[in-house]
Every structure is written in C-alpha cells, then in structure tokens.
N, C-alpha and C positions, 0 to 999 in steps of 0.2 A: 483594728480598734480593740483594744482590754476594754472587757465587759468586768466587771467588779461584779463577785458572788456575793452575797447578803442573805445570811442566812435566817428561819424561820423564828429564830428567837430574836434576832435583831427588829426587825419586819414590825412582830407585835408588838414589839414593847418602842417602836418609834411611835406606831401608829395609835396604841392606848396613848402616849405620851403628849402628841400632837392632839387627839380628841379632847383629852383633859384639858390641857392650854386653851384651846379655842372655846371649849365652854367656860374656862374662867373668865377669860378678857371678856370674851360678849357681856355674859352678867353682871364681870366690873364695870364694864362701857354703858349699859344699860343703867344701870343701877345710879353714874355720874352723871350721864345727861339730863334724866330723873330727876336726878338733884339741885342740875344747874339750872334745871328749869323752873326747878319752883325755886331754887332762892331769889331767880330772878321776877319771876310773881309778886314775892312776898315784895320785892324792893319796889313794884311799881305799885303796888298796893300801898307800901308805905310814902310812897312820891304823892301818890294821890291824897290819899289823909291828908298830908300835910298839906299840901296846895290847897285846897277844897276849904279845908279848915282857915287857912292863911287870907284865901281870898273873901270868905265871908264874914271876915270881923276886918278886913282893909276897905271897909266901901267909905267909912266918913272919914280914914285918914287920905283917900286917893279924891275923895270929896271937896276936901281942906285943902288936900297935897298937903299934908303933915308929915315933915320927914321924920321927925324926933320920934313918933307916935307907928309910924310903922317900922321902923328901928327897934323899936320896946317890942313891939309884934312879933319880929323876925327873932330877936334873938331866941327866945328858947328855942325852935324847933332847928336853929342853925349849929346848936348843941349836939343833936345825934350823929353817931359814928358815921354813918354814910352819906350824911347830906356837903355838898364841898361846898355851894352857893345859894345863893337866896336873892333873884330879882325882881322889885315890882314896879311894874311900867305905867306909863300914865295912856291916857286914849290914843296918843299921837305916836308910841311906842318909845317913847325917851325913858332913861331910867328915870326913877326918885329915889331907889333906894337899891344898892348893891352890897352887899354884904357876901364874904368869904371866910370859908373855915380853912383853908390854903392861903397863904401870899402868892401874888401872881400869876395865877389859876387862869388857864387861858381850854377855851372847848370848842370843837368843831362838827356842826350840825351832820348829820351821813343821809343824804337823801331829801336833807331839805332846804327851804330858804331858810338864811338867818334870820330876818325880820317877821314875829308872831302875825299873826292873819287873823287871831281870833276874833278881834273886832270887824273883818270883813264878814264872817261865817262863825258867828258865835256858837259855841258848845259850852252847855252847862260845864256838863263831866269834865272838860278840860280832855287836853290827849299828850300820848306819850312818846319822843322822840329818842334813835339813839346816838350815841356821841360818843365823841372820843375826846377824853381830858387831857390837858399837856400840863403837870405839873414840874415847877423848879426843880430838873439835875437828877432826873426820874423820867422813866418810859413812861409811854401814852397808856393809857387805861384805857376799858370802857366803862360807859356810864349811861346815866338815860337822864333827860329833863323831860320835865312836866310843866304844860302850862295849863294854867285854869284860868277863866275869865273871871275878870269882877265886875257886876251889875249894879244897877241904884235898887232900892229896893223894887219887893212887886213879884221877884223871880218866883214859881214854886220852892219851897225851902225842899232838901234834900234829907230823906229816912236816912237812917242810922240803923247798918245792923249787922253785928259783929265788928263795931267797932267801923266798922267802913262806910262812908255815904253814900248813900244811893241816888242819883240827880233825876228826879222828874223830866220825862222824857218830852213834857210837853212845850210848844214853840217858845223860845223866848221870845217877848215882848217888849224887856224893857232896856234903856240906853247902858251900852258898853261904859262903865268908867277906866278900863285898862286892863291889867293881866298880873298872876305872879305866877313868876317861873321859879320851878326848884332845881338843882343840878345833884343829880345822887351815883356815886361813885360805885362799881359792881366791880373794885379791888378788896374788899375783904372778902365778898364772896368766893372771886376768883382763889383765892389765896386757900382758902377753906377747902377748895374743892380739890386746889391742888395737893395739901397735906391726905386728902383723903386719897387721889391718886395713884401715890405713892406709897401707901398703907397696901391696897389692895393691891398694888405691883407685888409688894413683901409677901405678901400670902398668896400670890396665885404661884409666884414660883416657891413657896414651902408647899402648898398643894401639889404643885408640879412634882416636886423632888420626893416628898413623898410617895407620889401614884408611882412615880418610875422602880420608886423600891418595892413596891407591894408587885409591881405589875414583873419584876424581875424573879419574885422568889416564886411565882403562881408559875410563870414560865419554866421553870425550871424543874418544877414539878409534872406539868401538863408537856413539856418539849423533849426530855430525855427519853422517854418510850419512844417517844415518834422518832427519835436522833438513833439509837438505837434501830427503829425498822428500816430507816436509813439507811445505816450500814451492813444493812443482812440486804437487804433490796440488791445495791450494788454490788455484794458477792453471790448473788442469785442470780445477775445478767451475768455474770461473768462466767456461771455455768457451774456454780457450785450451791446446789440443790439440796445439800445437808445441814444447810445451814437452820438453826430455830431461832426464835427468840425467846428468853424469860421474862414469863408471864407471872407479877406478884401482886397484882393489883386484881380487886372486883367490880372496877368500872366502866366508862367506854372504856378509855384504852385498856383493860386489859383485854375487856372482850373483842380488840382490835388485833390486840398479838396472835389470841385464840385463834382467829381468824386468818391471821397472816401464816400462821405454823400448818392449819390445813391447806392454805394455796399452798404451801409450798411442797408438802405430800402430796395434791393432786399433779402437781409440776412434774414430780418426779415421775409419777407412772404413766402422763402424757410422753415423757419427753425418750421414755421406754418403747411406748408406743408407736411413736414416732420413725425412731431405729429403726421398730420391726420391718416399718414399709417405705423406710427413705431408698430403699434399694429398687422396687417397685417403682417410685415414684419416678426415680433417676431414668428409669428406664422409660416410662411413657414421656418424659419430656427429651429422649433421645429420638424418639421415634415421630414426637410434633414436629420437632424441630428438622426433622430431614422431612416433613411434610411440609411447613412453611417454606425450607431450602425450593423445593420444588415448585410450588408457587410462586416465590418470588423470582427463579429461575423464566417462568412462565410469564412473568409481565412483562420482565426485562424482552424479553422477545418479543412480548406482543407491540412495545412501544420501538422497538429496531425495525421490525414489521412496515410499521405504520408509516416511520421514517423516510423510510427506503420506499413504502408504498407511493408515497407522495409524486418521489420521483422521476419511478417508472412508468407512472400513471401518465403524467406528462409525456415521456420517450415515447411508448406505446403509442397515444394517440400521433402525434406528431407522423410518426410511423407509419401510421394507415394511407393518409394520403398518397405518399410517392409508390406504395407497395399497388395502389389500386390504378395508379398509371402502367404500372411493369404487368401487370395481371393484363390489367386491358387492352394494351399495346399488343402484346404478344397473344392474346385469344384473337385479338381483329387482324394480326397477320395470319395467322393459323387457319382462318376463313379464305387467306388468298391460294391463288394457285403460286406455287413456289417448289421448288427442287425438296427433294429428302432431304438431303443432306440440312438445308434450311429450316427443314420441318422437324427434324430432330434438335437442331438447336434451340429451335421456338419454345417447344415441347418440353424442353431442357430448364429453358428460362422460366415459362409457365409453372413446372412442378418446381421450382426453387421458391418460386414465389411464391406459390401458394404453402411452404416450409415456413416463411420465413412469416406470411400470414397465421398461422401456428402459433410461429413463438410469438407473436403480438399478443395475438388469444391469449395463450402462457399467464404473458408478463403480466397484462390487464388481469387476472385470477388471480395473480401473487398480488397486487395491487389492490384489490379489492371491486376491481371497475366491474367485471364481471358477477352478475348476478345469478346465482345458480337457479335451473331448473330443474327443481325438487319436484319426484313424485311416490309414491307409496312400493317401495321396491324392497326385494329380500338382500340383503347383505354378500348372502353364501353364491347367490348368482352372480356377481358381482366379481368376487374372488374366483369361481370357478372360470369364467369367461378370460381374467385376469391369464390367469396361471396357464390356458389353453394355447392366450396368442404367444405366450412364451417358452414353449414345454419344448420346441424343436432346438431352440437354440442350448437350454438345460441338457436336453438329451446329449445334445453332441458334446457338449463340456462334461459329460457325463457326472452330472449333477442332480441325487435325488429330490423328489419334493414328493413331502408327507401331508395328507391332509387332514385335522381333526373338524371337521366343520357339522359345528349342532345342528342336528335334523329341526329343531322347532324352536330354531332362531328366531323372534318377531321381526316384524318387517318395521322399517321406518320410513319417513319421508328424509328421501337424498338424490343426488344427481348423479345419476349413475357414469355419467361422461367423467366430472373430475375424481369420482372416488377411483373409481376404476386408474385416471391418470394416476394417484395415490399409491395404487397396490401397485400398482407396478412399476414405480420408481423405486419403492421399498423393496421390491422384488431382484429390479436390476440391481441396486446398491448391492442386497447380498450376494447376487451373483459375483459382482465384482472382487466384494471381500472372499469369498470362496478362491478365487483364482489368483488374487496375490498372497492367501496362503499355500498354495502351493497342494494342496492335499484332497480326497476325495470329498467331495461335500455333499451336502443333505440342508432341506432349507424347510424348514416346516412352516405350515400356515396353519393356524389355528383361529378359532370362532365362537362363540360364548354370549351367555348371557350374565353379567355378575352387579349387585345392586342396583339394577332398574335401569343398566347402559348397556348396549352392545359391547363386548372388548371382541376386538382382531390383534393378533401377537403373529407377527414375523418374525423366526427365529432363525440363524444362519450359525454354521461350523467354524466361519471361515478366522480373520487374523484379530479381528474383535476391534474396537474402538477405547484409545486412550485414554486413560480419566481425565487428562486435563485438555480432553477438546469433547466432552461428554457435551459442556454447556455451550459449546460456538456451532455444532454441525446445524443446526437450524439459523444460525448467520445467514444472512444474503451473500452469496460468492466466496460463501469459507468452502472448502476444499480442500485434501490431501493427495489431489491426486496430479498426475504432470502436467505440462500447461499446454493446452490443446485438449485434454482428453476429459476434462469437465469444466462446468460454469459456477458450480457453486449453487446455483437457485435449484436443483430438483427439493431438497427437502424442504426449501425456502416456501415455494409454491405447497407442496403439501403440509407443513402448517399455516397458510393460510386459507387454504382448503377447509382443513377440518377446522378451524375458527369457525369458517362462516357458516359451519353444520354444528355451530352450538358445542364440538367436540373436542377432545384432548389429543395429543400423542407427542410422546416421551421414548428416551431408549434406555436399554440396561447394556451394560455390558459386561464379558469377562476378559482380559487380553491375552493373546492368543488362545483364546478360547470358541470365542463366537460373542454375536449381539443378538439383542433383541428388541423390536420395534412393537411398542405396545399403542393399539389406536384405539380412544375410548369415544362412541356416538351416543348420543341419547334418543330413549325408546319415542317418538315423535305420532300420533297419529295422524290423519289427512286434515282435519280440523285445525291444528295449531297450526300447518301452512300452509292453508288455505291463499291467506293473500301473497305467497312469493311463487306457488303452484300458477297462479291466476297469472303472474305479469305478463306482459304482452309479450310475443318475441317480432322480430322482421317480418313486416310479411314476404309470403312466397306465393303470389299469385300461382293456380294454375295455367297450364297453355292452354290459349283459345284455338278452337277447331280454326282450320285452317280456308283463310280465305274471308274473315274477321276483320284484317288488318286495314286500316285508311290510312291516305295520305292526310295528315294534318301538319297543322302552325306547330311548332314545337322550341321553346324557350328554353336553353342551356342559360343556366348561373353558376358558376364556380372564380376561385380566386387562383384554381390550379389550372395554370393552363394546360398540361399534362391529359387532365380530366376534360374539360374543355373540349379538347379536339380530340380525344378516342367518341365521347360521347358524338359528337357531331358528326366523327366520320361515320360511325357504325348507324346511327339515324337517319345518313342521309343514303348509305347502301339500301337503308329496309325502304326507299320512297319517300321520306317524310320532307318538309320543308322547315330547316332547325335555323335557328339564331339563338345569337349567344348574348353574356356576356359578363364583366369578371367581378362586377360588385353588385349589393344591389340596387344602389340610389341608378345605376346607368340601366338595371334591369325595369325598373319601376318607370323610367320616363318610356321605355319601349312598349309598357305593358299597359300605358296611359294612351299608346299615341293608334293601340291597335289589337286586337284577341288572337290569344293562345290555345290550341285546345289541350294542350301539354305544356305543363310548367315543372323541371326539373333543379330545384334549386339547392346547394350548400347553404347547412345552418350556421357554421362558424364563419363569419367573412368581415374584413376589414372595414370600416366603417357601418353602415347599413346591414346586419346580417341578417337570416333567412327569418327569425321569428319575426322581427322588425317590419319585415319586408311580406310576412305573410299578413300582419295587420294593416298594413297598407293599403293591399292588394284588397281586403276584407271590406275595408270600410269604403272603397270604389265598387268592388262590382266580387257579391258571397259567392257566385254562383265560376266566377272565374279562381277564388281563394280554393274552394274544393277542387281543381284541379292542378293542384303540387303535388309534386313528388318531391319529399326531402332525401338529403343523402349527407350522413354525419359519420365520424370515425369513434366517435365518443357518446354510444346510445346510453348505457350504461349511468353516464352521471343523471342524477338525479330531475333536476332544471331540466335535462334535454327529455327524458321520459317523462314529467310529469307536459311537456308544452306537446310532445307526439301524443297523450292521451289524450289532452284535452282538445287538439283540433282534430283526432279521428284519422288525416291522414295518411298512406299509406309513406312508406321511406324506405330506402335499401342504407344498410351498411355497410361503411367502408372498410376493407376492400370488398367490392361488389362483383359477380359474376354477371359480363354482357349477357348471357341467355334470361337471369333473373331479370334484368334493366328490359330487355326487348317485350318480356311477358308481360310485367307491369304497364309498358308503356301500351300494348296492343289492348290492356283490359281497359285502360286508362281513355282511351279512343275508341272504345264500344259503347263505353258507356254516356261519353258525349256526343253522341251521336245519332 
C-alpha cells in the first residue's frame, strides 16, 4: 500500500482552511434559518391581521349572506403581494365568497382535514395551517392559511397592540356565523432567502480564498526554519554530527535552532563517548551470551531428561516384578539341599539379579523416581572414599591422582550413595579418556568453595572431548565408545543426580588435551531438608528372638504368579497356613468368608488393586486392615507414598529379599498375637 507523505505546510494550511469554511457556513446557516424564521413569523402574523380584521367586519354580510358586500371587504386585503386567496365560508362550510390573486390556484392542507372545524371547537385567535400551493405551469410552493371564525356579536372584542390583535382568551359564548380563510404564499420569502444564500456562498469562499492566502505566507514564514531543522535532523541520523543550522531569527524558532545546534554539540561528544566503551561493551555482551548459550544448553537437557525420564520410569518399574521372581526363586532354591555345582549356579543367578536390581535402582535415579536420602554430610569425604574404591585399578594403569581438596569445605545436605555414584562415573570416564590417549595420565580432583556453592572440578590429561559433541555427552545413550562397551546413561544419571540436589555440572574441554568436569552444589543446611531428610524409607524389621514365630492364616495377593508361588512356597516351609490369590475382588470374597492373621498384598493389580482393596478390608473389620503388608515396585511415585503414609503400614519393595519378607511376617504374627 503507497502511503502519500503530506507535508507540515500542507497539513496547516488544509486544516486553517477547513476551520475557516466550517465557521463560515455554520454562521451563514445560522444566520438564514434566523431569517427564515422570522420571515415566516412575520407572514403568520400578517395572515392573522388580516383574517381577524376580515372576520370582524364579515359578521352582517355572513348575517345577510351578502356576497356583493363581502366581495367589497375582501378586495383590498386580496391586494397584498403574499396573499393568493381569500375564502369566507357560511356555518355549514359552503363558500360565499372565493376570491384569487392567482387563476386556478389549487392548495393542499399537510396534516390536516380539508374541511374547517372551527365551528365544532371555536377559537377566537383563529389558527394557522401549512400547505402547499399548486399554481398554473409552476412548482408547488409553500404557504400557510389561516382560518379565524366569525361570531354574531357578544364576543370579547380583541386589543390591538402593535398593530396585531390580541383575542380574549375568555370562553366563547356566542353562535358560529362561519369562518374566513386566507391563503398566503411563503414564495417571496423563499426567493429572498434564497438570493441571500447565494450572497453568503460568494463571500464565504472570498473569505475562504483569502484565509488560504494569509494562512500560506504566515506558513511560510513560521515552516522554513522548521523545514530546514528538517533536513539537518535527517543528516544527523545519518551520522553526520557537523551539521548546524542558521539561526537569524529572535523568536521561538530561533531560540528553537539555538537549541537544536546545542543537541547536536552534545551528540557529538556522547557519540565520542560512546566509541570510547563500544569495545568494553562488545565484550560483556560476548561473555552474556556464552552465559545464556550455557543455560539454554541446560534446559534443552533438562527437558531431554524429562523425556526420556518418563519412559524409563515406566521400563524400570515394569522391571521390578519379574527381577523379584528371579531373586526369589533362586534364594528359596539356595535354601534347598542341592549339589555345588547347582549352588554355584544358583549363586550365579542370584548375584546377576541382584546387578540387574541395581540398574533398575540406576534407571529409576535417571528417571527421577528415586527420592534421594539427604543428610548433613562433608563433600571431601565423599570424594575421598570415591577415589579409595578406585585407586587400585588407577594404580595398575599407572594413572596419577592429585588431590586439591579445601580443609573447611561446608558441609551440605546430600546423599552420599548417588553423589558418590557421580564421582565416580566422572572418575571412570577420565580413566577411560586417559587410556585411549595412549599416554601417562594424571586425573586431578579438586574442591572448593566459590560464591556460596561448593564447586568439585574433575580434571583429566587424557584425549579431550570434541566441540561438537560438548552439548550431546549428557544425551540419554549418546556415547563414543564401541558398542558393547557403554550405554550411554552414566552421565545421563549424573545430571540427573545433581538436578535433584538443586545442582549444576558442565564440562570444558581442550582436544587432545584433557577435559574437565565442573560439578556446582549449593551450601544447603539441615533445615531447608528437613522434609526430604524426613521421608520414610522401606521398612526393615528387625529379627525377632528366635522361637517368636507362629503358625498363622496367611493371605497371598498378587497378579504375578511368579510372586505368588515363591511367597507361598517359602511361607509354607517356615509352618505357616498360606492362601492365595491373583486379584483382589477374589482376595476380598476370601477375606469376607474367613480371618487372616497375615495379609500380604500387591498395590498395582488389575481391576480391584491393593489401596481399593485395603478400604474394603477397612470398612469390614480395621483391626483386620492393620494387618497388610504391601509390596509395590513403584514406592517412589508420589500417590503410592503419600497412600503408605497415610495408612502407617508396613510394605517391602520390589524386588524384595525373602529374609526381609520372613522378618516382617514373624513381627507381623507377634504382634497378633
């Protein structure tokens, strides 16, 4: 779309030009309505005279019915320029006498009946109607008739003043003799008003065309300074500061130029100033911007994280189940009598399982499922312990490690289980990078205190880390190494690690140089985690003195049959009488039909699950509800831990060790007991 520029001398002299016009017309329009109103006054004013006058000298020829005699009457006032008609009617409304200063003069009433009324509703005053004339081979006019009544004597006569009568307002009394109407034409007036119209047209545009001339040389005076700072303006954005303007004038505008030629002196020595520290400036906004990089480097992870947490969290649990069958299968053969050879293989399966329970652990930590248990612990212990289980294998790759570690580090609230998994995943990684460069290495650990956070800085000799995989090594399952010989999630899990300790970590590198792993925690006292210090963990009964134990009822619930029958077998070795069963709408008729003194039930199950199934149980018989034992693979989510706090419960998680299972169940049968 062309936008059309209009510039500032056009603008005022439209807009003077336009203000003048509209104050002319108003006041001409003003001025002829004014006029056409009273000429139209003046004409009813004279309809009335006349009528008024007509009707009170027509009372003995309408008396008579004298046509000759009100003919004589009529004529002179049928003589004035405006009157077109003259008729006097008899009581029954017939003419007697019509008379025209037009030939064939024809009028049509606007508003009313044609036939007068005043003998219905006599009015002295008479009243005034308007109309419109149709004269011979000529447009319609308007005009107004007037009718006044004529009375026998008796009426109050009517004052006189200024020429005009004034009709006694008081009742008429006496008999209607008829009426005369007059018809008065408001074509000369029209005509008059129109000549004047057209007068004041002439002069509002010689006013006009004058004002545009006065209002053009005033502009032109008042607009060439400003036109002028104009074009010093636009060579001053453009970056030329030398610019003045001449100032010859001692008024606003000159003291306007005055004004403009100092900005532009101050311009210049800002714009000096400016120079001095654009290089400064260049420079902290190099140094934000690779601090924003890094942040935004930091979400983008954090929301990969989260991703991928989602749907580990799912694997993981899922996971728990079949791993607490393999656990528990193989501890309850491990109880039997069986050959070595069988026993090492048991043994075999057991420690696989219990690996493989690990990395469930792991996943659930990368996942976020795991809850860390924070407590008020020093950092440098932490590292030192780290560095210790690892020093034999450094040794023999004859690999040094240097320690800078601050004597009076603060302590913070952390979980020393995953930090520790942390240092020493960063640990192993440099080991690694040490040995596919090929060269003697040295791994330094370092410890500090710097603006109000702990920093730890892993630093390694070895083959360094490429710039363009700087931003993916904290991916889920990014890796450069062969396939078999990593998974990808060790750094994975330690950023999500130090996430949930409020913390940062980042790496630097040089190539073939070395990396370095920079971990930031914040200084935390016991008070700010209080509540994650607090959460519950599993319980772990102790062992009851020996010889404690009873035969009781004992109810299996699960939807794994796996689970199912290790529990059953292993319950029914220790003496117990166990039934089972694999939902729990079929658990709930059993527990209806008969008393348990152990109830071991799954919380996740296919229709009816265990929380369901515990208010069930509740609102039959409380003293039977406090005797579950829950067993979940998913303690961690949220729902599951707030429904174990609220009913007090004890529960094992899945996977479970049978020794933890038989403790619980032997306190669980004291106490019923």
């Amino acid at each position: 779309m062309i936008r059309v520029r209009i510039g500032l001398q056009v603008k005022f002299i439209l807009l003077t030009s336009l203000l003048i016009l509209f104050t002319a017309v108003t006041l001409s329009r003003f001025f002829l309505v004014h006029l056409e109103r009273k000429e139209s006054s003046n004409l009813e004013a004279l309809g009335l005279t006349i009528s008024r006058n007509l009707a009170r000298n027509a009372e003995l020829g309408l008396f008579t019915r004298n046509r000759v005699m009100l003919e004589d009457l009529c004529q002179g006032p049928l003589q004035s320029e405006d009157v077109v008609y003259i008729r006097v009617l008899d009581q029954s409304g017939q003419e007697i006498v019509a008379l025209d200063s037009v030939p064939d003069v024809t009028r049509r009433l606007m508003h009313h009946d044609e036939a007068p009324a005043l003998w219905q509703h006599p009015q002295a005053g008479g009243e005034v109607l308007p109309m419109q004339l149709f004269l011979p081979q000529r447009d319609p006019v308007e005009g107004i008739e007037v009718r006044v009544p004529v009375f026998t004597a008796g009426v109050a006569e009517p004052d006189e003043v200024d020429f005009l009568l004034e009709v006694s307002t008081e009742p008429v009394s006496q008999e209607v003799l008829g009426a005369v109407v007059v018809g008065l034409s408001l074509e000369r007036s029209k005509a008059e008003i129109s000549r004047l119209r057209i007068a004041f047209g002439l002069l509002t545009a010689l006013v006009v065309l004058l004002a545009v001339l006065l209002t053009i040389l005033i502009v032109r005076v008042v607009a060439q300074p400003i036109k002028s700072m104009a074009i010093a303006t636009r060579r001053i954005a453009e970056g030329d500061l030398q610019e003045t303007i001449e100032v010859h004038t001692a008024d606003e505008v000159g003291d306007l130029g005055r004004s403009f030629n100092r900005m532009t002196e101050k311009l210049r020595s800002s714009r000096e100033a400016v120079e001095r520290y654009s290089e400064e400036l260049e420079q902290m906004v190099r140094q934000r911007t690779k601090q924003l990089e890094q942040a935004q480097s930091q979400l983008v992870q954090a929301e990969k994280m989260s991703a991928m947490g989602e749907l580990v969290s799912g694997v993981a649990h899922e996971l728990n189940n079949p791993l607490a069958g393999v656990i528990g299968y193989s501890q309850l053969l491990l109880g039997e009598e069986v050959s070595e050879r069988t026993r090492r293989g048991l043994d075999r399966i057991n420690r696989e399982a219990q690996r493989c329970k690990r990395i469930v652990q792991n996943l659930q930590v990368f996942a976020r499922k795991h809850l860390p248990q924070k407590n008020y612990i020093g950092i440098n212990g932490i590292l030192q312990s780290t560095i210790e289980l690892r020093s034999y294998q450094l040794q023999v790759d004859n690999v040094e490690v240097i320690s800078a570690l601050q004597e009076d580090l603060p302590k913070t609230m952390a979980d020393f289980h995953q930090l520790q998994q942390v240092f020493m995943n960063l640990i192993i990684n440099a080991h690694h990078a040490i040995k596919h460069a090929g060269r003697v290495g040295r791994i330094e650990v370092e410890s500090g205190e710097q603006h109000g956070q702990i920093v730890v800085r892993i630093s390694d000799n070895g083959c360094g880390i490429p710039q363009e995989n700087l931003g993916k090594i904290f991916d889920p399952f990014f890796t450069t190494k062969e396939v078999g010989q990593g998974t990808g999630l060790g750094l994975s899990i330690c950023y999500g690690i130090i996430q949930e300790h409020r913390g940062r970590i980042y790496a630097t590198s040089r190539p073939d140089e070395g990396s370095t792993i920079t971990v930031e925690l914040p200084i935390l006292q016991p008070s700010e985690e209080t509540a994650e210090a607090e959460r519950p963990a599993e319980a772990e009964p102790e062992p009851l003195p020996a010889g404690t134990a009873r035969v009781t009822n004992i109810l299996v619930i699960d939807d794994e049959p796996s689970i199912v029958d290790i529990l059953h077998e292993t319950l029914r070795k220790d003496g117990h009488r166990v039934d089972t069963a694999s939902n729990g709408k079929t658990a709930l008729r059993k527990l209806k039909a008969q008393q348990y003194d152990v109830i071991i039930s799954d919380l996740r199950m296919p229709g009816m699950g265990g929380e369901d199934l515990y208010e069930s149980v509740r609102a039959i018989s409380p003293e039977m509800a406090r005797r579950i034992i829950f067993s979940t693979g998913d303690v961690a989510n949220e729902s599951t831990r707030a429904f174990l706090e609220r009913t007090g419960n004890p529960y094992l998680q899945k996977p479970f060790e049978l020794a933890a299972m038989r403790r619980l169940v032997a306190r669980m049968t004291a106490r019923t007991h």
